[in-house]
Short mmCIF file of the C-alpha atoms (twelve columns), coordinates in Angstrom:
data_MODEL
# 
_entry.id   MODEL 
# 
loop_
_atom_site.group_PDB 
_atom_site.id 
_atom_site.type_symbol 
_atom_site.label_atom_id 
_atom_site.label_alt_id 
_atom_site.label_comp_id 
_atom_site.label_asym_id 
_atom_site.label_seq_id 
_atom_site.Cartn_x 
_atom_site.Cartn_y 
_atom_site.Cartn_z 
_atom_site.pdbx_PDB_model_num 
ATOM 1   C CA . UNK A 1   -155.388 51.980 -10.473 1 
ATOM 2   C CA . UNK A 2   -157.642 54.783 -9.513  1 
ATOM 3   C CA . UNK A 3   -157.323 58.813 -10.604 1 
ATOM 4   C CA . UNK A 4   -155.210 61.048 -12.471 1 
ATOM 5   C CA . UNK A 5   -151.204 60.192 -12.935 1 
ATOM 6   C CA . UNK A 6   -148.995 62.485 -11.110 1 
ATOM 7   C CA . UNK A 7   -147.642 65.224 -13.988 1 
ATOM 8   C CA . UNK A 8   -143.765 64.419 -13.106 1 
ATOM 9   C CA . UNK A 9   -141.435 63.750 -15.263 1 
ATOM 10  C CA . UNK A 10  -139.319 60.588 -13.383 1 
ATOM 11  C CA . UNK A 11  -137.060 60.062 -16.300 1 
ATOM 12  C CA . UNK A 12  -135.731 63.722 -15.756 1 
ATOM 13  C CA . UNK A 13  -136.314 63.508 -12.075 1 
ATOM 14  C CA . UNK A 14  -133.571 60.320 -12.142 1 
ATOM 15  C CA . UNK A 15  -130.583 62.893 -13.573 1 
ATOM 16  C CA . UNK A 16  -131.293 65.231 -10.695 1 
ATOM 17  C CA . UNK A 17  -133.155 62.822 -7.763  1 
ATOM 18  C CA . UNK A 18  -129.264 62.873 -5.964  1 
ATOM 19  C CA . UNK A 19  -127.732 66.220 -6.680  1 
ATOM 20  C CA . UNK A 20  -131.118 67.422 -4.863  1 
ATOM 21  C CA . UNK A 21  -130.653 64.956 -2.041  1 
ATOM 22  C CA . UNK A 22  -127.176 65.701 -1.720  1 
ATOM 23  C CA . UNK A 23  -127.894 68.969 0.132   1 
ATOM 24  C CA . UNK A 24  -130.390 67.288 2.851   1 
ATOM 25  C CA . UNK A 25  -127.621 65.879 5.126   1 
ATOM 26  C CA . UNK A 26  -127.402 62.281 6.587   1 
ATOM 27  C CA . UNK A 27  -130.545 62.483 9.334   1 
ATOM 28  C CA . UNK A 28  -133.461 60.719 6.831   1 
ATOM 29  C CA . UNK A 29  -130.874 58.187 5.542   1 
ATOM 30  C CA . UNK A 30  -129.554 57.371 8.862   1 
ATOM 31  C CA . UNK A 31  -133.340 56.968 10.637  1 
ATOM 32  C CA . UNK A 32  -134.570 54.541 7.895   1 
ATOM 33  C CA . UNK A 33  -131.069 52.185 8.328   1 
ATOM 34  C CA . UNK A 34  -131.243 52.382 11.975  1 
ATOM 35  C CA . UNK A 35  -134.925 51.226 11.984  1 
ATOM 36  C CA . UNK A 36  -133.903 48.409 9.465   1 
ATOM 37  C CA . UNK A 37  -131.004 47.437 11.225  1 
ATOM 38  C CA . UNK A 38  -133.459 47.442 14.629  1 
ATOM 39  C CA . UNK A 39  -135.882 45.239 12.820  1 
ATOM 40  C CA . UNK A 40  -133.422 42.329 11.606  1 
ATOM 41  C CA . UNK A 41  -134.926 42.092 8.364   1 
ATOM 42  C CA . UNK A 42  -135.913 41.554 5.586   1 
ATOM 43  C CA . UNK A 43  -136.937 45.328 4.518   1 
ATOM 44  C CA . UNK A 44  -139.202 46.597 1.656   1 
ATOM 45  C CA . UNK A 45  -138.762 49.805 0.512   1 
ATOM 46  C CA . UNK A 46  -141.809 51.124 -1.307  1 
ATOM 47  C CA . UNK A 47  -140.289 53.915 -3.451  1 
ATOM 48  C CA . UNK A 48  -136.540 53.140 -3.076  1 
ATOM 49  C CA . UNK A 49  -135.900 55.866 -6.104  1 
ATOM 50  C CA . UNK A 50  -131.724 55.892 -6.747  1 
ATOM 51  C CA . UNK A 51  -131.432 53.603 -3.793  1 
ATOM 52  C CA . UNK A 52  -130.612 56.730 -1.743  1 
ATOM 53  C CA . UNK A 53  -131.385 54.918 1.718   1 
ATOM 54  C CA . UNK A 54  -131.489 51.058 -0.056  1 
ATOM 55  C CA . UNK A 55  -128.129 50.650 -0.704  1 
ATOM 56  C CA . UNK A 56  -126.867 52.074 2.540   1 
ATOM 57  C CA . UNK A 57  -129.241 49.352 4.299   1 
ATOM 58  C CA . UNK A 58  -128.239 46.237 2.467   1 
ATOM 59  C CA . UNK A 59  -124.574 47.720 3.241   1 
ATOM 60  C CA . UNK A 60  -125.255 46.394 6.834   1 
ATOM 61  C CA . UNK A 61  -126.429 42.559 5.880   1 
ATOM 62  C CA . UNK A 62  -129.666 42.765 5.642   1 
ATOM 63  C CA . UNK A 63  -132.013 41.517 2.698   1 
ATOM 64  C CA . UNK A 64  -133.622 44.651 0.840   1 
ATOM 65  C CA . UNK A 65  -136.136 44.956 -1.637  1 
ATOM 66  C CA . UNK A 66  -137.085 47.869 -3.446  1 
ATOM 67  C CA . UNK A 67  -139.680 48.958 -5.545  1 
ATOM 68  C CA . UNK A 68  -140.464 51.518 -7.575  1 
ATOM 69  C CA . UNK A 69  -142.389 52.690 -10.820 1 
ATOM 70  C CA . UNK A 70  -140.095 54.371 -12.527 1 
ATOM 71  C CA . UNK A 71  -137.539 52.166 -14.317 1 
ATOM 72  C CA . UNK A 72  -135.440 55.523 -14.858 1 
ATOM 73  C CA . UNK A 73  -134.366 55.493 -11.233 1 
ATOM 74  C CA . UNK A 74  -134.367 52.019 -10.625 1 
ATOM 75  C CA . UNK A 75  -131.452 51.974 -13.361 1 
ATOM 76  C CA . UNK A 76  -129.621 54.516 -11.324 1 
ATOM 77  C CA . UNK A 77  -130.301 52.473 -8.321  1 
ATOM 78  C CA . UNK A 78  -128.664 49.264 -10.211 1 
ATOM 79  C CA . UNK A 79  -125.661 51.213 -11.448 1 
ATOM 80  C CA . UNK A 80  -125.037 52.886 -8.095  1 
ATOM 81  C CA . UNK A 81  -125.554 49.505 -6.163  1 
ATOM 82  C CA . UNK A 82  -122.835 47.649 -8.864  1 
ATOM 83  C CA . UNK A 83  -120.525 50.089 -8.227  1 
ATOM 84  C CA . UNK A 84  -120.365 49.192 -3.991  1 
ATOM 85  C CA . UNK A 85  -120.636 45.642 -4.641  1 
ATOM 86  C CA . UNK A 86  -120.154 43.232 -3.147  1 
ATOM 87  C CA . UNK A 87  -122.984 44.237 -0.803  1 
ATOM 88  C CA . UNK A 88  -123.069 42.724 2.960   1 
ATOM 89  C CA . UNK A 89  -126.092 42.036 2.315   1 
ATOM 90  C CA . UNK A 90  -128.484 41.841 -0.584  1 
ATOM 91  C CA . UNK A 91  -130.751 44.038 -2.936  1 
ATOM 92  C CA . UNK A 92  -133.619 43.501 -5.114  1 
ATOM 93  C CA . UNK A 93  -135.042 45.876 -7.390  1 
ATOM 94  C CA . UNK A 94  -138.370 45.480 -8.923  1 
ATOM 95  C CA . UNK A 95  -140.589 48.102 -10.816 1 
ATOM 96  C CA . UNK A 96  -144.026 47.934 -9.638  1 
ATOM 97  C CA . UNK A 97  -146.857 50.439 -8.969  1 
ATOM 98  C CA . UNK A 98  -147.308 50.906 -5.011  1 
ATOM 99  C CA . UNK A 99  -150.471 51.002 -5.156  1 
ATOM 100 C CA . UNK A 100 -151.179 47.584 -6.219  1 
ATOM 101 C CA . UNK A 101 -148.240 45.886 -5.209  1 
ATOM 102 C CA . UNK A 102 -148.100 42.294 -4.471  1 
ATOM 103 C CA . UNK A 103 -144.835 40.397 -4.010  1 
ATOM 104 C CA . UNK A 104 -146.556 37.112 -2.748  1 
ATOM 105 C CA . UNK A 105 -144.738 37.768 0.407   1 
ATOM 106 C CA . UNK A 106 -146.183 38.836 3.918   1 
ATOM 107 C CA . UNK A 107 -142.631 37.610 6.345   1 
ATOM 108 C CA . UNK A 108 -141.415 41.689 5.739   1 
ATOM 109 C CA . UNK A 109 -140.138 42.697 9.145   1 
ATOM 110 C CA . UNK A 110 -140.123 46.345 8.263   1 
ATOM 111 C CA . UNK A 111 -141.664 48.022 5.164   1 
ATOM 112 C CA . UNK A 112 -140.451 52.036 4.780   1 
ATOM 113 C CA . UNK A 113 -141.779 54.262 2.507   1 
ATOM 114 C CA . UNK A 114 -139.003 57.235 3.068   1 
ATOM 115 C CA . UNK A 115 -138.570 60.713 1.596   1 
ATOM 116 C CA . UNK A 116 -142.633 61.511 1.301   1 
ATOM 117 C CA . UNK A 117 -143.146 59.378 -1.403  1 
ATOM 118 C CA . UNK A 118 -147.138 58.364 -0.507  1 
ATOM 119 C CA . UNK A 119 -147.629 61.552 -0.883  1 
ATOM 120 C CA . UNK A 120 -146.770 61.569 -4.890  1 
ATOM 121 C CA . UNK A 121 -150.439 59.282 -5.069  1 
ATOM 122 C CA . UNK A 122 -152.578 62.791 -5.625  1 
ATOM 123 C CA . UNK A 123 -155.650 61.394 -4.384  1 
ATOM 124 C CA . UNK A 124 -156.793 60.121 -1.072  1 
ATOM 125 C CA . UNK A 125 -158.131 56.541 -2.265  1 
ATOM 126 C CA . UNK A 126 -154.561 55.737 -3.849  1 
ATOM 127 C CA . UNK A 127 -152.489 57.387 -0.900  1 
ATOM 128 C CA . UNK A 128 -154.672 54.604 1.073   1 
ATOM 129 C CA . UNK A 129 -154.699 52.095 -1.648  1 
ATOM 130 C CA . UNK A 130 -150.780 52.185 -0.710  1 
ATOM 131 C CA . UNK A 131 -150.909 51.507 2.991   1 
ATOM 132 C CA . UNK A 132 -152.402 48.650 2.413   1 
ATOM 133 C CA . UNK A 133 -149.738 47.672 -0.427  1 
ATOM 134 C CA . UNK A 134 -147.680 48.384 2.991   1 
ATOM 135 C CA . UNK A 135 -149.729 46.667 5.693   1 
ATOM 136 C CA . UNK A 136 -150.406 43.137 4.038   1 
ATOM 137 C CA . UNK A 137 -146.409 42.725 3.395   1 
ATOM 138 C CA . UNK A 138 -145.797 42.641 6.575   1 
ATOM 139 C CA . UNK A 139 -145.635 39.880 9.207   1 
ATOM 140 C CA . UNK A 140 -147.274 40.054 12.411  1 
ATOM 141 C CA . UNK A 141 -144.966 41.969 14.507  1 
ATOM 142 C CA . UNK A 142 -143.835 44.144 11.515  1 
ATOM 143 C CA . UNK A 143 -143.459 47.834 11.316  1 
ATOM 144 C CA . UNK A 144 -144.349 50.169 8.684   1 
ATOM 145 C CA . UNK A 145 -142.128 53.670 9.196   1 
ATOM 146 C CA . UNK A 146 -142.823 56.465 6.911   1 
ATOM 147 C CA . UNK A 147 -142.632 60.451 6.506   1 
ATOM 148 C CA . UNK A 148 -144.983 63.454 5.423   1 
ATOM 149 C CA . UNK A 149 -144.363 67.009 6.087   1 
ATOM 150 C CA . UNK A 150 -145.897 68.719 7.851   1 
ATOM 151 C CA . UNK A 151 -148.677 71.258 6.536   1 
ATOM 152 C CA . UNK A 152 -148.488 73.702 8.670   1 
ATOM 153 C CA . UNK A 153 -150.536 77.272 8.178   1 
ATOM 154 C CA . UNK A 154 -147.551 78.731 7.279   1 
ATOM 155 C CA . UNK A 155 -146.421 76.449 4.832   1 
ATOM 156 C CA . UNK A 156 -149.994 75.719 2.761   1 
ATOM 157 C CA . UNK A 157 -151.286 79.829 3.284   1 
ATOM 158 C CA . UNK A 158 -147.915 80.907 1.714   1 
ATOM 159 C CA . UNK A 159 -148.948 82.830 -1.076  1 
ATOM 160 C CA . UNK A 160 -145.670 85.014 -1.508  1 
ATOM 161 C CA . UNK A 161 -144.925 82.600 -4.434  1 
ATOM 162 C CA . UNK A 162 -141.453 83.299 -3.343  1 
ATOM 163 C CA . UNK A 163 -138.597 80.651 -4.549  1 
ATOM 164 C CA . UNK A 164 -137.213 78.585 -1.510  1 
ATOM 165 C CA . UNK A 165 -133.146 77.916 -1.445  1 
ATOM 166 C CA . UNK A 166 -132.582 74.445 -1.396  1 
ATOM 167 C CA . UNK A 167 -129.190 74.991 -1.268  1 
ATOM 168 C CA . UNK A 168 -125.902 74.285 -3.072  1 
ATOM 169 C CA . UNK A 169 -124.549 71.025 -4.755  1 
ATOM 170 C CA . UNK A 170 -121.493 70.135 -6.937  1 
ATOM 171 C CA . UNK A 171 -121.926 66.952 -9.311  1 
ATOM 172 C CA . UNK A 172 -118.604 64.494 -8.324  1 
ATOM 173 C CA . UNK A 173 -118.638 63.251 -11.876 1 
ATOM 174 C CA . UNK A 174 -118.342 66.221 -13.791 1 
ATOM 175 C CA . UNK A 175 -117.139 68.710 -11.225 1 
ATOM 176 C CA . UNK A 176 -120.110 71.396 -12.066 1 
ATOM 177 C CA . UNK A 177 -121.671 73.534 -9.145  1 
ATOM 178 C CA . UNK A 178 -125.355 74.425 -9.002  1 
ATOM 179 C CA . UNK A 179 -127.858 76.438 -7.328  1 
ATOM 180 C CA . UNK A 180 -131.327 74.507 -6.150  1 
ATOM 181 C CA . UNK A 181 -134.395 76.083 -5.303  1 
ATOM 182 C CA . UNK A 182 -138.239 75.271 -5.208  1 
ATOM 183 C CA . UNK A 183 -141.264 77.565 -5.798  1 
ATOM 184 C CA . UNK A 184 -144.839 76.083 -4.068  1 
ATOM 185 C CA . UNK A 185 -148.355 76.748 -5.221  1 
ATOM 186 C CA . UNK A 186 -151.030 74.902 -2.656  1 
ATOM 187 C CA . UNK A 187 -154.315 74.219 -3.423  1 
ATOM 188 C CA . UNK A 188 -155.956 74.004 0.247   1 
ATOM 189 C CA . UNK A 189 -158.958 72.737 -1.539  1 
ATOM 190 C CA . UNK A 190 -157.768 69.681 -3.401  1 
ATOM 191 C CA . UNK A 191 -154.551 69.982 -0.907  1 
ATOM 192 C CA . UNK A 192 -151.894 69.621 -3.840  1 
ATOM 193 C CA . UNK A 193 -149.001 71.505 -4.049  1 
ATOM 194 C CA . UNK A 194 -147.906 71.737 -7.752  1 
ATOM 195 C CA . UNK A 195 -144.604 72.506 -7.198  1 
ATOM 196 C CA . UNK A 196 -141.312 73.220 -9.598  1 
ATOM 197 C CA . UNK A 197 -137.290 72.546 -8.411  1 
ATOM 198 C CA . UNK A 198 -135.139 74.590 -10.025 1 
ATOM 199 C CA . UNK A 199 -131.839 73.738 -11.138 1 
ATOM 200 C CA . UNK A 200 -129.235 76.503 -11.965 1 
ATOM 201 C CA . UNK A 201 -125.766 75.985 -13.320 1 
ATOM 202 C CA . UNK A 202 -123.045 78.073 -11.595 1 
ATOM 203 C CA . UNK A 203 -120.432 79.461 -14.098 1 
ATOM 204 C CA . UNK A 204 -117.245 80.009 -13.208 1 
ATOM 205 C CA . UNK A 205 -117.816 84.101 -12.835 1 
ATOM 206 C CA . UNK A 206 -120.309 83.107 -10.815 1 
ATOM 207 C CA . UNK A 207 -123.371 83.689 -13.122 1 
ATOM 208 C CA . UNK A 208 -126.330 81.339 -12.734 1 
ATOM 209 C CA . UNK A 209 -127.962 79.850 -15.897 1 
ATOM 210 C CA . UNK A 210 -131.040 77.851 -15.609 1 
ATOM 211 C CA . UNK A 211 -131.175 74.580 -17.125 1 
ATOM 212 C CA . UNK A 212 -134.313 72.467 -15.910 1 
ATOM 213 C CA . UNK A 213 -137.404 73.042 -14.525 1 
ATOM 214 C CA . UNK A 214 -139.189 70.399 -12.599 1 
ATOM 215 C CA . UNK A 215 -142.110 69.435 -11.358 1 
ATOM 216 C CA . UNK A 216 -143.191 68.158 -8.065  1 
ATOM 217 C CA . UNK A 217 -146.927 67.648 -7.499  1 
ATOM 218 C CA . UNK A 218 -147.734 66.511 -3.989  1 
ATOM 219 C CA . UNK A 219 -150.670 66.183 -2.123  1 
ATOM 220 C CA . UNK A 220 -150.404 66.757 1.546   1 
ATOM 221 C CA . UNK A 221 -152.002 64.857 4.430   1 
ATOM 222 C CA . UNK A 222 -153.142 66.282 7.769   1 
ATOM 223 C CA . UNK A 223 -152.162 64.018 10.579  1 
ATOM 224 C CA . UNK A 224 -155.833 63.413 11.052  1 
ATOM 225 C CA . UNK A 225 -156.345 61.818 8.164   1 
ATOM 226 C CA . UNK A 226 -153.446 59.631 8.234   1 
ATOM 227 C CA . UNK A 227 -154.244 58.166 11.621  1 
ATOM 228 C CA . UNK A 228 -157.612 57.345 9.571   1 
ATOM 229 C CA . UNK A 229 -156.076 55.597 6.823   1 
ATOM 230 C CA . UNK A 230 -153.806 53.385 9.441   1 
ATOM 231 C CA . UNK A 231 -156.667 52.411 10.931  1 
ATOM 232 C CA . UNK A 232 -158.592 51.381 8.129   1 
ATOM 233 C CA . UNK A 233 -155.070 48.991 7.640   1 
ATOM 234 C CA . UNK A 234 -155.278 47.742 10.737  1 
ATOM 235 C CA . UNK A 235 -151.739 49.020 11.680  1 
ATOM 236 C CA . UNK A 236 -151.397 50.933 14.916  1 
ATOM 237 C CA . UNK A 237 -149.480 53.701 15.638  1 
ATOM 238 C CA . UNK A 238 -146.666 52.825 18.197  1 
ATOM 239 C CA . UNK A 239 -144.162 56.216 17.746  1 
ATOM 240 C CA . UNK A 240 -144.921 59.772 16.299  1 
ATOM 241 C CA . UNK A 241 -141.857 61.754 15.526  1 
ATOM 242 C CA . UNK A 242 -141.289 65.365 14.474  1 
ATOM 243 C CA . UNK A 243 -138.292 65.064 13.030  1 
ATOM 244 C CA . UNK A 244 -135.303 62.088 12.223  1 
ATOM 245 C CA . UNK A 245 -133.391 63.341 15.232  1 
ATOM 246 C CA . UNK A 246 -136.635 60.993 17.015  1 
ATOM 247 C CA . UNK A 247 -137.770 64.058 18.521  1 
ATOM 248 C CA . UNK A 248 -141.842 64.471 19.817  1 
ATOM 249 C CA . UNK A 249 -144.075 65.575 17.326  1 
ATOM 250 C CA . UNK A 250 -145.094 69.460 18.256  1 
ATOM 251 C CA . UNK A 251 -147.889 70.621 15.624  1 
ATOM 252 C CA . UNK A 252 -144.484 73.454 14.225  1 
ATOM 253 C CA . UNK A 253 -142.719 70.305 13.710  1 
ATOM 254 C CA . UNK A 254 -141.478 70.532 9.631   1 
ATOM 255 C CA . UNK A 255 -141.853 66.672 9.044   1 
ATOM 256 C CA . UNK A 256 -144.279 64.002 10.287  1 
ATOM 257 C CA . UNK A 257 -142.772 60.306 11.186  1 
ATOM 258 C CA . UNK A 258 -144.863 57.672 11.799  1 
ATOM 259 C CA . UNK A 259 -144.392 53.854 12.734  1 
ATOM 260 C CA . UNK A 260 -146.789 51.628 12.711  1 
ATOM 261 C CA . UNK A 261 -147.363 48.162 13.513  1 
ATOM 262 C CA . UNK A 262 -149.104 45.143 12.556  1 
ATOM 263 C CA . UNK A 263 -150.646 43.343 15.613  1 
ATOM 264 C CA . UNK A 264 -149.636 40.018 16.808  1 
ATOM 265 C CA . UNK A 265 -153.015 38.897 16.492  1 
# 
C-alpha cells in the first residue's frame, strides 16, 4: 500500500452511511442493478459499504461479492442482508483493501465500484493501483462501471465555505428525524476536498441539535486523467454518462459514469 490513509472515521461512518443515503433517491441503486442484471453475472462490488446496492442485486439471482475495508460496514451489510434472506441469489462479503485486492478469480462479468468510492484512495498511484484491482477480475468481455463527480469550476472554486443541505431523513428504527448537510474545502492543488457531513437531531419543537461531525476526504479526478488511468488498465471506454438517468455526459453534468471494458483479446 502506497501514501497516507484517508482521515475517516468508517466505524462512525457505518451508524450514519444509510440515513445519508436515504435522501439520494433510487437512480444510483437502480443503474448499478440494471447493469448487473444486463451482465448475467457474477458481480464484484469493490466498496459494497452497508450493501446499499449489493443486496438489492443478489435480490435478482445473481452471485455478488463484495468487498470492503472496513469491517464496521461490512457488519451492517451482514445484518441487513440476514434480515431479507433468503436471497434469490447469493452474497459474499469479504474485507479487503481495494487496492491490492486479489480474489484468485478473473470469470467477473461485471465489477462496479458505485457511490465514488475510488475516489476515497487520496492519491493518484492508489486511485490507479485500484483499477487494476478492477481490470484483472474481470473476464474478457467484462465491464467495469463506476462514478466520480464531476469537478466542475463551480464546485472546486467554491470558496463561500457555505454548508450544503443534504436534505432530511427519519431513522425507521427509532423514529428520530434529522437534518444533513455538508461543508467542502478543495485543495485545487493536491485536488482533495476535506470535507465534514453534518448530522443534526430534530427535536420535537423543531430545534436542531448537532450530534456528529464527519469527515469526508476525497480527492477528485478530472475526466482526463481517468481516461489515462483506463488506459494504462487496458480497459476501454465503451459509454460515458452524465448522470444514472444514462444521459450524455455535458462538461455541467454533476456526476461522471463510466463503463469500461476488457477486450476480447
Amino acid at each position: 500500500m502506497t501514501g497516507p490513509e484517508p482521515q475517516m472515521n468508517y466505524a462512525e461512518w457505518a451508524k450514519w452511511y444509510d440515513l445519508f443515503y436515504s435522501t439520494a433517491g433510487r437512480e444510483e441503486v437502480d443503474f448499478y442493478v440494471d447493469e448487473a442484471v444486463g451482465s448475467g453475472g457474477p458481480v464484484l462490488e469493490i466498496g459494497v459499504g452497508t450493501g446499499r446496492v449489493a443486496i438489492p442485486t443478489a435480490s435478482r439471482g445473481l452471485e455478488v461479492f463484495g468487498v470492503d475495508a472496513s469491517p464496521e460496514m461490512l457488519a451492517v451489510a451482514e445484518a441487513k442482508a440476514a434480515k431479507r434472506s433468503p436471497l434469490t441469489g447469493s452474497l459474499t462479503l469479504t474485507q479487503a483493501d481495494m487496492r491490492s485486492l486479489d480474489l484468485q478469480r478473473k470469470d467477473f462479468s461485471l465489477v462496479t465500484i458505485p457511490s465514488r468510492t475510488l475516489l476515497l484512495s487520496t492519491i493518484y498511484e492508489d486511485q490507479l493501483a485500484t483499477l487494476c484491482s478492477a481490470a484483472r477480475h474481470l473476464r474478457p468481455g467484462g465491464k467495469l462501471v463506476f462514478n466520480v463527480f464531476n469537478p466542475t469550476p463551480d464546485l472546486i472554486f467554491d470558496e463561500s465555505a457555505e454548508p450544503v443541505e443534504i436534505g432530511e431523513a427519519t431513522d425507521n428504527g427509532s423514529g428520530r428525524r434529522y437534518r444533513l448537510s455538508g461543508i467542502n474545502r478543495f485543495d485545487t492543488e493536491s485536488q482533495i476536498n476535506n470535507a465534514v457531513q453534518v448530522v443534526e437531531e430534530i427535536g420535537d419543537d423543531g430545534t436542531r441539535k448537532e450530534i456528529a461531525h464527519l469527515p469526508v476526504v476525497l480527492r477528485y479526478l478530472h475526466p482526463h486523467e481517468v481516461f489515462a488511468m483506463l488506459e494504462e488498465t487496458n480497459l476501454e471506454v465503451e459509454s460515458m454518462f452524465g448522470g444514472f438517468d444514462r444521459e450524455p455526459f455535458r462538461e455541467d453534468s454533476p456526476e461522471i459514469i463510466f463503463v469500461a471494458v476488457r477486450p476480447e483479446t
